[in-house]
MIKE-146359 format. One record per atom (N, C-alpha, C): residue number from 1; residue in one letter; atom name; x, y, z. Coordinates in Angstrom, 3 decimals. Layout:
ATOM  pos  code  site        px        py        pz
ATOM  NUM     A    CA         X         Y         Z
...
***
This chain:
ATOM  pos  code  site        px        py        pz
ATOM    1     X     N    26.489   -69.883   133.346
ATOM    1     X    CA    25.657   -69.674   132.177
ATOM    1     X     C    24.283   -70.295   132.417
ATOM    2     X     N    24.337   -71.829   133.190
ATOM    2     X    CA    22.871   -72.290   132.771
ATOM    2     X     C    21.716   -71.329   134.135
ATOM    3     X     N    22.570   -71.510   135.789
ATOM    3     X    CA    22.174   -70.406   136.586
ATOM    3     X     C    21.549   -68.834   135.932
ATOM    4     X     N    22.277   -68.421   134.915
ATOM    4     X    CA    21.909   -67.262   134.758
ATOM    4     X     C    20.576   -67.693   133.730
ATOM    5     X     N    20.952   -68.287   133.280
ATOM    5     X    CA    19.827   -68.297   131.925
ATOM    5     X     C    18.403   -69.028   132.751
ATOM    6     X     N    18.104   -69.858   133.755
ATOM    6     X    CA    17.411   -70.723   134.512
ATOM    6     X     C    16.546   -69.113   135.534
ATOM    7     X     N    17.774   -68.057   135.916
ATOM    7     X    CA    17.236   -67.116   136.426
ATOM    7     X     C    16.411   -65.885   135.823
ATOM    8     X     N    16.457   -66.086   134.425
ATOM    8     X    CA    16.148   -64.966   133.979
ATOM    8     X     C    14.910   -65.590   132.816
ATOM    9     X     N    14.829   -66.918   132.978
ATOM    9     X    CA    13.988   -67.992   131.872
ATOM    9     X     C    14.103   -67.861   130.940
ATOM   10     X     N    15.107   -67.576   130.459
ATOM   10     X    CA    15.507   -67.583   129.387
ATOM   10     X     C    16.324   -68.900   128.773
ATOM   11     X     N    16.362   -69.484   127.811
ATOM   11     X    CA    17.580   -70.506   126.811
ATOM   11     X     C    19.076   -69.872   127.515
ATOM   12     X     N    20.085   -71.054   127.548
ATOM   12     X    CA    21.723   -70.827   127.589
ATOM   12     X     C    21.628   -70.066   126.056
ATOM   13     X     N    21.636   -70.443   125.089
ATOM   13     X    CA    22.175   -70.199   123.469
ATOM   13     X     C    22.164   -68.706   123.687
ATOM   14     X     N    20.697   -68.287   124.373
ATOM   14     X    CA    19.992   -66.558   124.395
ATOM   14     X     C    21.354   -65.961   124.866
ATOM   15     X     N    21.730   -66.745   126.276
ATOM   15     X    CA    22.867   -65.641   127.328
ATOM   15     X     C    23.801   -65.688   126.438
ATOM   16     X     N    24.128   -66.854   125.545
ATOM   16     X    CA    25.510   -67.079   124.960
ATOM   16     X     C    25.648   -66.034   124.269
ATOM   17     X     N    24.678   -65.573   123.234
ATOM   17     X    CA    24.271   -64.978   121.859
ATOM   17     X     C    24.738   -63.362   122.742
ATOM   18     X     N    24.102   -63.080   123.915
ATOM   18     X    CA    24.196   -61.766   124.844
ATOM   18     X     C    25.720   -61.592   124.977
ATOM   19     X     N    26.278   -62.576   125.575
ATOM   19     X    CA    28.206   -62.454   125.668
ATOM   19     X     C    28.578   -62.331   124.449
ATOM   20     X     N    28.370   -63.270   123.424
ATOM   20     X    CA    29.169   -63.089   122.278
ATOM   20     X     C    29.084   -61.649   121.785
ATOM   21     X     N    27.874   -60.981   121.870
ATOM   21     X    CA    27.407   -59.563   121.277
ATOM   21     X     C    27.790   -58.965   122.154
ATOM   22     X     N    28.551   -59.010   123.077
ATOM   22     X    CA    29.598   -58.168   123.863
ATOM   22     X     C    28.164   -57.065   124.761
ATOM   23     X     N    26.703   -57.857   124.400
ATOM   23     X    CA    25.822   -56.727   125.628
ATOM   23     X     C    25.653   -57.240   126.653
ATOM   24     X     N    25.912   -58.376   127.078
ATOM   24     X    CA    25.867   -58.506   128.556
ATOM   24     X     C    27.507   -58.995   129.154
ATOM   25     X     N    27.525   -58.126   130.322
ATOM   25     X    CA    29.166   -58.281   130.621
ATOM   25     X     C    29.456   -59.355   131.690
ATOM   26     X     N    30.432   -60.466   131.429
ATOM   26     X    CA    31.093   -61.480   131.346
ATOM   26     X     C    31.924   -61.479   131.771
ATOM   27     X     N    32.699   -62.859   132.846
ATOM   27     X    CA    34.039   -62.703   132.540
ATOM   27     X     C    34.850   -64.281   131.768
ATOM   28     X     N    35.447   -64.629   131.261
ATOM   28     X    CA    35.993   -65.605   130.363
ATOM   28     X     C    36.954   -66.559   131.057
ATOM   29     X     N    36.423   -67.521   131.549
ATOM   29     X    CA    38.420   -68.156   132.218
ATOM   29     X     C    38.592   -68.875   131.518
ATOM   30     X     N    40.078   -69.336   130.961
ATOM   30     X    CA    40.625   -69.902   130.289
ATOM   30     X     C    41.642   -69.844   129.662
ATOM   31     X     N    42.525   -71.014   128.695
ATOM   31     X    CA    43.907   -70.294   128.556
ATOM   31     X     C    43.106   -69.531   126.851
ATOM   32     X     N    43.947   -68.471   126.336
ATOM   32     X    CA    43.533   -67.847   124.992
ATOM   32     X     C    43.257   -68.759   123.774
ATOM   33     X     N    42.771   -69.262   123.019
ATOM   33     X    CA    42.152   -69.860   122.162
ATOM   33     X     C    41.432   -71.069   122.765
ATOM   34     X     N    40.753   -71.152   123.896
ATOM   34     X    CA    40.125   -72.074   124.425
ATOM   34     X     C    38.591   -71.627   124.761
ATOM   35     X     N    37.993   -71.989   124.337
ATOM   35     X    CA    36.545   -72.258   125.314
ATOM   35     X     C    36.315   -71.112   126.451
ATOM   36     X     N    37.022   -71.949   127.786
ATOM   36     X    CA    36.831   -71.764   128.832
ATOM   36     X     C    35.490   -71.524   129.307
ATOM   37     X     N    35.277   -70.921   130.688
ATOM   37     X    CA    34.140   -70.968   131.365
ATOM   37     X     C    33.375   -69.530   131.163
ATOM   38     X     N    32.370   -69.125   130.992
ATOM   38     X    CA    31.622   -68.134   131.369
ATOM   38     X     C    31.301   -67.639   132.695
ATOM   39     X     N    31.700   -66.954   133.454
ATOM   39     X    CA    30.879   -66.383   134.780
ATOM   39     X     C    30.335   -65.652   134.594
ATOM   40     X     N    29.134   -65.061   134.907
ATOM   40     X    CA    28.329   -63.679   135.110
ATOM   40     X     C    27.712   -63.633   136.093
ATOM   41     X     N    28.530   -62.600   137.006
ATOM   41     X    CA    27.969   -61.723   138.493
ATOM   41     X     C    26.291   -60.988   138.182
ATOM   42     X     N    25.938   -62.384   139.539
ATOM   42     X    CA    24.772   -61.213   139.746
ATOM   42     X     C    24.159   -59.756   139.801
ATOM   43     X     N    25.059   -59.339   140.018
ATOM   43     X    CA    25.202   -57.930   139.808
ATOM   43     X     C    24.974   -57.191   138.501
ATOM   44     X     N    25.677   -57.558   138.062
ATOM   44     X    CA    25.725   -57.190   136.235
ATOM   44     X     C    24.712   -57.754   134.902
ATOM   45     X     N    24.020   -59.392   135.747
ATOM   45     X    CA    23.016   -59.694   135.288
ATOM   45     X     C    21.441   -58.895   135.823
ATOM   46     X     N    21.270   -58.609   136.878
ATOM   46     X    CA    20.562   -57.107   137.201
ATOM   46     X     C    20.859   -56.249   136.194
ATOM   47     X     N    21.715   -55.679   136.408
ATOM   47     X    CA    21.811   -54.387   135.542
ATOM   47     X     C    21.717   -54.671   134.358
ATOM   48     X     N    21.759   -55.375   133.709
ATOM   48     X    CA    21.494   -55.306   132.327
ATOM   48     X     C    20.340   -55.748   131.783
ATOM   49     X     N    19.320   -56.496   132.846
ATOM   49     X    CA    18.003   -57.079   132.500
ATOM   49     X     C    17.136   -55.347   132.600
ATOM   50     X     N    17.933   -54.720   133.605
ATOM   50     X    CA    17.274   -53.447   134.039
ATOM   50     X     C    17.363   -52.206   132.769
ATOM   51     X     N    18.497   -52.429   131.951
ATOM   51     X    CA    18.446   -51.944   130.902
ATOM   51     X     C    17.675   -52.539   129.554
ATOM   52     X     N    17.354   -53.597   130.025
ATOM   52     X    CA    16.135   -54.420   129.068
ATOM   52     X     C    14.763   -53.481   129.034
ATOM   53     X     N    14.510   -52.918   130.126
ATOM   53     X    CA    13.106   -52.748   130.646
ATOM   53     X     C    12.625   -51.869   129.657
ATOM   54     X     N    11.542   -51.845   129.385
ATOM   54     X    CA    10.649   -51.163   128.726
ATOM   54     X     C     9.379   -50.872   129.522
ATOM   55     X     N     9.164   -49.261   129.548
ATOM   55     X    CA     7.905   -48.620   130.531
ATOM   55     X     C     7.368   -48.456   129.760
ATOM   56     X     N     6.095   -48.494   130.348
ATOM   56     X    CA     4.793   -48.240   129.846
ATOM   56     X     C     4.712   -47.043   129.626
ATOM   57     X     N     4.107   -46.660   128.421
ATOM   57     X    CA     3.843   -44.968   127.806
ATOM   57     X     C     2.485   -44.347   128.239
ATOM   58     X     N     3.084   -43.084   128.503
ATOM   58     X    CA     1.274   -42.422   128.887
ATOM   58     X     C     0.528   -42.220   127.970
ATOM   59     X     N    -0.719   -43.027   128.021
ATOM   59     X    CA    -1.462   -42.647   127.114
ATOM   59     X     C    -1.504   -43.492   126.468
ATOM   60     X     N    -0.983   -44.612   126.374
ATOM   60     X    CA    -0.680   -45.938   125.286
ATOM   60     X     C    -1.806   -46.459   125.014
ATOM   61     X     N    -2.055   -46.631   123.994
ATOM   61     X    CA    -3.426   -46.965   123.157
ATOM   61     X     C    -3.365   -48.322   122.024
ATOM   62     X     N    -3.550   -49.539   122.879
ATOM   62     X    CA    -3.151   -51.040   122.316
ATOM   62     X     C    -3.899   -50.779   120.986
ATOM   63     X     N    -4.946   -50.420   120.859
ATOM   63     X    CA    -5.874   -50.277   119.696
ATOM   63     X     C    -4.643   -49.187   118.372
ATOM   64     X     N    -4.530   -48.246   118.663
ATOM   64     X    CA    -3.539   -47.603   117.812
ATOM   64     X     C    -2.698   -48.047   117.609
ATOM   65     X     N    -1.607   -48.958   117.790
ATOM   65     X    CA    -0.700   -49.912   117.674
ATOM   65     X     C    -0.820   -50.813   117.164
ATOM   66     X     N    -2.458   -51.359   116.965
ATOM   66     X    CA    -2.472   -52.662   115.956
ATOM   66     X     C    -2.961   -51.688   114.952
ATOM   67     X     N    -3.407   -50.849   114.985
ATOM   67     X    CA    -3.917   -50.269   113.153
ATOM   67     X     C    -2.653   -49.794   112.848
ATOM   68     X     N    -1.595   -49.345   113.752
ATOM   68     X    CA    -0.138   -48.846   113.141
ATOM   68     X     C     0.160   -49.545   112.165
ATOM   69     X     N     0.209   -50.812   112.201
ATOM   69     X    CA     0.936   -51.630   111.621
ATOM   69     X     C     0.598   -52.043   109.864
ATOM   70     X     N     1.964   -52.539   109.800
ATOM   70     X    CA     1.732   -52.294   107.888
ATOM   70     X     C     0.856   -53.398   107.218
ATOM   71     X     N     0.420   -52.678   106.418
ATOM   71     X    CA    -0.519   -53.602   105.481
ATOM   71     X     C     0.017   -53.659   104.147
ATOM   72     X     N    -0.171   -55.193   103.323
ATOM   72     X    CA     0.340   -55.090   102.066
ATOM   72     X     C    -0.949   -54.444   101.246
ATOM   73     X     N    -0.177   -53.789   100.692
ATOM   73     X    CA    -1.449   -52.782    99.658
ATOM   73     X     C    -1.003   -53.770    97.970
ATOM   74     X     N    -2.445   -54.082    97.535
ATOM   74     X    CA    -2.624   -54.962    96.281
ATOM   74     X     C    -2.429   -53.874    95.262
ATOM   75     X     N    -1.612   -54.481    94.272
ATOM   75     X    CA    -2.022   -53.654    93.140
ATOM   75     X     C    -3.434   -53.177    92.244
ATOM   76     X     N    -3.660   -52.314    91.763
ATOM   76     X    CA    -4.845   -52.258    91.421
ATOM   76     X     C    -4.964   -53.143    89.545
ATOM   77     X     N    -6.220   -53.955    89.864
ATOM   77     X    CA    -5.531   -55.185    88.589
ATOM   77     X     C    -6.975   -54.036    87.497
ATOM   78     X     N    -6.421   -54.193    86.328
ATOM   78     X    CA    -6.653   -53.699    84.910
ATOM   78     X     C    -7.911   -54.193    84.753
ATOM   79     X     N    -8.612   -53.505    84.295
ATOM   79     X    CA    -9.932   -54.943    83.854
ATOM   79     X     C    -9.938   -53.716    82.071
ATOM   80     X     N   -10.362   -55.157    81.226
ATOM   80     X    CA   -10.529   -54.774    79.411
ATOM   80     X     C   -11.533   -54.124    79.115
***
């Protein structure tokens, strides 16, 4: 666990939070209602950082992406 998490710079809690959510695959030793140890093969920690990835879009326009974003709209106040 701390190897993997040290390799990927990430927090232990992060990898933990990844096994418990059953998205990164694990294997468990121990007797059944115990603890036990976490292993995760290099292998499988690849592949799943690789399913992390996010590509860059053609055409991606940083400027359009910050005006995307939501704005709180004020009510319009009464005047007498």
């Amino acid at each position: 666990m701390k190897q993997a998490a040290e390799r990927v710079g990430v927090s232990e809690s992060l990898v933990y939070q990844w096994c418990q959510g059953r998205r990164l695959p694990h294997l468990r030793l121990g007797k059944n209602g115990r603890r036990g140890k976490i292993l995760i093969l290099e292998e499988e920690l690849d592949a799943f950082l690789t399913g992390l990835r996010v590509e860059a879009g053609v055409g991606h326009d940083p400027a359009a992406a910050t005006n995307a974003k939501q704005v709180k709209s004020r009510s319009p106040r009464r005047t007498s």
